[in-house]
C-alpha positions as CSV (number, residue, x, y, z in Angstrom):
1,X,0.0,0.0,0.0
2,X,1.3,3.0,-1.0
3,X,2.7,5.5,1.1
4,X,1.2,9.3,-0.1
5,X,2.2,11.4,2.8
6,X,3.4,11.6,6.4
7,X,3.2,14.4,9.2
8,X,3.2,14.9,12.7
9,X,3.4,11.2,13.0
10,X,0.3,10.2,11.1
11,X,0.8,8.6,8.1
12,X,-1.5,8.4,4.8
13,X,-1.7,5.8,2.5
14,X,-3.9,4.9,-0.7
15,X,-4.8,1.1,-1.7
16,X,-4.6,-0.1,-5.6
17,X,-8.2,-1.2,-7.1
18,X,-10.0,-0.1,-4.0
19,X,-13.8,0.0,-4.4
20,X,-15.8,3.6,-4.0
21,X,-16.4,6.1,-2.7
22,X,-13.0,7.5,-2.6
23,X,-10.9,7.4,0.1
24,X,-6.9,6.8,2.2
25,X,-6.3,4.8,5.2
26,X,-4.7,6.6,8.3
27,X,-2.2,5.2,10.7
28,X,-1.3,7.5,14.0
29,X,0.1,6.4,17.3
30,X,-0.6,2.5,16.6
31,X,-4.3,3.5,15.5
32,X,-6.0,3.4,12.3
33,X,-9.0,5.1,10.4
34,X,-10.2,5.5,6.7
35,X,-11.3,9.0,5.9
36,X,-13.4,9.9,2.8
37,X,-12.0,13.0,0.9
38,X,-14.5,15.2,2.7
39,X,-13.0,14.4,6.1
40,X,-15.7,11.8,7.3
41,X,-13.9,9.0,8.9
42,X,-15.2,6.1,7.5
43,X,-13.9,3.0,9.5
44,X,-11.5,3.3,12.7
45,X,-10.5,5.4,15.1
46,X,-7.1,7.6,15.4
47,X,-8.4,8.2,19.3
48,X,-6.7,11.5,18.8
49,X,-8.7,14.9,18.0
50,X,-5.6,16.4,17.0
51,X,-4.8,14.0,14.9
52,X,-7.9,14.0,12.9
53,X,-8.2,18.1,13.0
54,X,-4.0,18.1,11.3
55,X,-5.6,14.9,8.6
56,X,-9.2,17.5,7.7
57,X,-6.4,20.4,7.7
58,X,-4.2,18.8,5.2
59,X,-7.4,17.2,3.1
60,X,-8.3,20.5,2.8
61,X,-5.9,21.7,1.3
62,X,-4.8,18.9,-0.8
63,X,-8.1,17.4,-2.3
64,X,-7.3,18.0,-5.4
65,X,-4.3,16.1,-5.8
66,X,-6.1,13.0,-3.6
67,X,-9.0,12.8,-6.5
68,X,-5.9,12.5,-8.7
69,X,-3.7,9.7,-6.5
70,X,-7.6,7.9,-6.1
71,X,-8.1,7.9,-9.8
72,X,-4.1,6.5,-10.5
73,X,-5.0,3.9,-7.9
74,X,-7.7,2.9,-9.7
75,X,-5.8,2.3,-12.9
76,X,-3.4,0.8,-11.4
77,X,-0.7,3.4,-11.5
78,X,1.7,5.1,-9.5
79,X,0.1,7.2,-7.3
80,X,2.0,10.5,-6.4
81,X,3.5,12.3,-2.9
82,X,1.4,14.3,-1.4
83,X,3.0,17.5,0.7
84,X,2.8,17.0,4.0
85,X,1.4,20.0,6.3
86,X,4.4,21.9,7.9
């Protein structure tokens, strides 16, 4: 699974040929969640607010380029980094 981003700890990563609606898994501190591209977690729990605030922050302003990586994924290409917030 391919590694798209990583800051303050929480790392974000995209699945080849996964179904709809479009979304990234989440790891932070040992804990996992799925977040749609809207923010919405979908599965999980990173049992940190923080955590989730810095992933909506950085979905924000990055959904562009995540519709892009979830269409490469879907065709089975290599999906591209993704800045991580500073």
């Amino acid at each position: 699974m391919p590694e798209i981003s990583r800051f303050f700890g929480i790392i974000i990563r995209m699945y080849f040929d996964e179904h709809n609606p479009p979304h990234f898994h989440t790891e932070f501190g040992g804990n996992k969640a799925v977040f749609d591209l809207l923010g919405n977690i979908t599965k999980g729990d990173l049992k940190s607010k923080t955590a989730v605030k810095l992933v909506r922050e950085w979905i924000d302003l990055h959904t562009k380029e995540l519709e892009e990586d979830w269409d490469l994924s879907r065709n089975g290409k290599t999906l591209k980094e993704i800045a991580p917030l500073d």
